[in-house]
N, C-alpha and C positions, 0 to 999 in steps of 0.2 A: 788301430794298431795293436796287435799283441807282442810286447817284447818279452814275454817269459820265456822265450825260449832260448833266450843269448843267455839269461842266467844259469839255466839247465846245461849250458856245452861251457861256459866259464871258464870251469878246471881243466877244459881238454881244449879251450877254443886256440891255443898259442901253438896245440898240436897240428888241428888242422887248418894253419899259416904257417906252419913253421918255415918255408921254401921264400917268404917274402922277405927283402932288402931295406926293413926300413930305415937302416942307416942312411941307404942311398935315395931314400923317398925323403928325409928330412932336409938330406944337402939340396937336392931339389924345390924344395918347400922354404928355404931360405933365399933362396936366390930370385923367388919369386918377391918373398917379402921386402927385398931390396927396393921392389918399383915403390914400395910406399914413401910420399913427402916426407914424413917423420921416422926417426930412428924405432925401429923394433923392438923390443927389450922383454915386454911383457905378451903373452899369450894367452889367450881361452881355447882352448882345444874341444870343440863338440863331437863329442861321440866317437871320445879317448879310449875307447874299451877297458882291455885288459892292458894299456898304457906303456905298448910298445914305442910306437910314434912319441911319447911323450916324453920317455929315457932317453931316446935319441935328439930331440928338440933341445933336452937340456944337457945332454954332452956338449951339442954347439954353444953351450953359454945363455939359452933363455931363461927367462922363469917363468913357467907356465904352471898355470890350474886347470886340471881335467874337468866334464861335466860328459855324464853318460844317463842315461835311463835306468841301467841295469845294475843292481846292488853286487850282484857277482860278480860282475866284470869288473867292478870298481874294488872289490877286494881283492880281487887278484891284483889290479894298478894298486893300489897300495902295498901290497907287499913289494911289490917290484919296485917303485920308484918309492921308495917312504919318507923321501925329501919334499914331497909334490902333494899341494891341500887338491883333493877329488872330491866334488861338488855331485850329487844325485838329483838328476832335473830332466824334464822334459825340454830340449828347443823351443817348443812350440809355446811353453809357461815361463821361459826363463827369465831372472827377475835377480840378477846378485848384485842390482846396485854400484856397481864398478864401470871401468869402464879401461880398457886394453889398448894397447898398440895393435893390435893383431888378431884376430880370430880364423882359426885353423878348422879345417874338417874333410878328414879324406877318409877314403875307403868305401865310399859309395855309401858313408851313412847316411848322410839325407836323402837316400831313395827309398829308405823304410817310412817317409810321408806318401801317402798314397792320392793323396788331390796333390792340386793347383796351390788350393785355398792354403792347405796347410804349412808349401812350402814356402810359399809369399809372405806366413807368416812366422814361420820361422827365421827366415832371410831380415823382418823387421825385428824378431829382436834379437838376432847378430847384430844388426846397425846399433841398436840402439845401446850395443856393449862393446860398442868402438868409441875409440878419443876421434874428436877430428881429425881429416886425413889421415885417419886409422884405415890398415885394410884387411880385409877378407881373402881368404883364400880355401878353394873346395873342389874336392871334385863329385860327378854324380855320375851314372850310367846312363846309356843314351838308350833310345826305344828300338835301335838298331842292338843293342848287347841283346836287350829283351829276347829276342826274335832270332837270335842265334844263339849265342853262348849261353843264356840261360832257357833254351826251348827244346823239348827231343831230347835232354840228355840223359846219359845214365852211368857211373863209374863207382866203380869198386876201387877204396883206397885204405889201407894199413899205415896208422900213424902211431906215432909212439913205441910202448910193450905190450906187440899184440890188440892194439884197438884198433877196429874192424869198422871203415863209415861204407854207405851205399847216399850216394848222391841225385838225386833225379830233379830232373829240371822240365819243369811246363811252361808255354806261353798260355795265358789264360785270356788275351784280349786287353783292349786299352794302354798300350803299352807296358800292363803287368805279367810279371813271371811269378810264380811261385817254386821253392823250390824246397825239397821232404828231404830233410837229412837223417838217417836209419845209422844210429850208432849201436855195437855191439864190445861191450866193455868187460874184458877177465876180470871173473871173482874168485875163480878157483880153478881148480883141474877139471881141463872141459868145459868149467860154466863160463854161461858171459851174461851180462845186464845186459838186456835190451832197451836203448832211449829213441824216440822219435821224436822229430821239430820239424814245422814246418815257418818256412821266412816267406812273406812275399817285398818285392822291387817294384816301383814303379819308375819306368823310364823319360828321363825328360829333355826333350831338344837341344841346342845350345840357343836360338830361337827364343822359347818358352823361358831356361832359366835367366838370360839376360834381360828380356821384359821385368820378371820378378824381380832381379836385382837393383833393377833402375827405378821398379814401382817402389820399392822398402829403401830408396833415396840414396841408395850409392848412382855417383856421377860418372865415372868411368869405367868399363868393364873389357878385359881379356877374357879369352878362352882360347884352349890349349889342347893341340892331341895328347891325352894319356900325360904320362911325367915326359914331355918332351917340351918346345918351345913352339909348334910347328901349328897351325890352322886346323881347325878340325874338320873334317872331310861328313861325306853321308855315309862311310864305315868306319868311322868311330864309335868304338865300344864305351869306352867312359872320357870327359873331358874337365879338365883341372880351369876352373876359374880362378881368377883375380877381379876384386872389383875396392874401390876407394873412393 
């Protein structure tokens, strides 16, 4: 996995999301957390970014600690939320010795795991930073987004003052997409920085991710179309777990 490249868009990545609700993705994300036996209170948010999700989580009254990969992104969540301790850690090594009501993770971060292997293990040490009848709650993109929404694309988007993205989206096989984000940033009259990144996704079943869930010893597991309540179909683009 390469994540240097979220650190490189950091400063502008709030730009190009600006158009998302996560006020209305948090009131979603609590109502979920309802299904759990024990009362909610405390949070771990994996792969909090730039700790949009995270401001919102704690308007509703949580108290949540972020954990990201990315040093940049995490200082932009710290300037934003500067009430909220932000942890720098890999999922897949995490290791804080605690142990939460809750562990949160949306936005298709866990599809920057590119195996099986990895996501199984990531998913065991969420478990193993839950209280009992602690639950989990996440979404991932399905190998059906792969193969549409992130395959064959190409757009030209203007975010902010004047910053210029060009977005291109391939399926490359295996349920992976990669996708080359071409950012062109004003320095001056006329000039602009030129930044390139490339992300890749892997897509994973709702199938495959409930196996995982159940092998990393959570006992019960939902799955959801999207932020809805609804079954997820075989056109499902991303689907929001619950598991306890």
């Amino acid at each position: 996995m390469n994540f240097k490249g979220f650190s490189e868009i950091a400063k502008i990545y709030d730009l190009l999301f600006e158009d998302i609700d996560y006020g209305e993705w948090a009131v979603y994300i609590s109502k979920i957390l309802n299904f759990a036996p024990i009362p909610v209170r405390r949070i771990l948010e994996v792969g909090c970014g730039t700790g949009n999700l995270t401001r919102e989580l704690v308007r509703l009254g949580y108290e949540v600690v972020g954990v990201d990969v990315s040093e940049g992104m995490l200082e932009v969540a710290r300037r934003k939320v500067p009430g909220v301790r932000f942890v720098r850690a890999d999922v897949r090594e995490l290791a804080l010795g605690e142990e939460y009501d809750a562990v949160v993770s949306t936005f298709d971060s866990l599809n920057n795991l590119l195996t099986e292997e990895d996501l199984a293990l990531a998913f065991k040490r969420i478990r193993e930073h839950l209280k009992p009848r602690g639950i989990f709650v996440g979404d991932l993109n399905t190998p059906y987004a792969m193969m549409t929404d992130w395959n064959d694309t190409l757009f030209v988007k203007e975010v902010g003052d004047g910053i210029l993205t060009i977005w291109r989206g391939e399926y490359v096989g295996d349920s992976v997409s990669e996708l080359n984000l071409t950012v062109f940033l004003p320095v001056g009259e006329g000039l602009y920085r030129r930044m390139d990144e490339t992300f890749r996704e892997k897509g994973y079943s709702p199938n495959v991710v409930m196996r995982l869930l159940k092998g990393a010893g959570f006992i019960r597991v939902w799955a959801f179309d999207d932020t809805s309540f609804e079954k997820p179909t075989r056109r499902s683009k991303r689907v929001t777990y619950a598991a306890i």
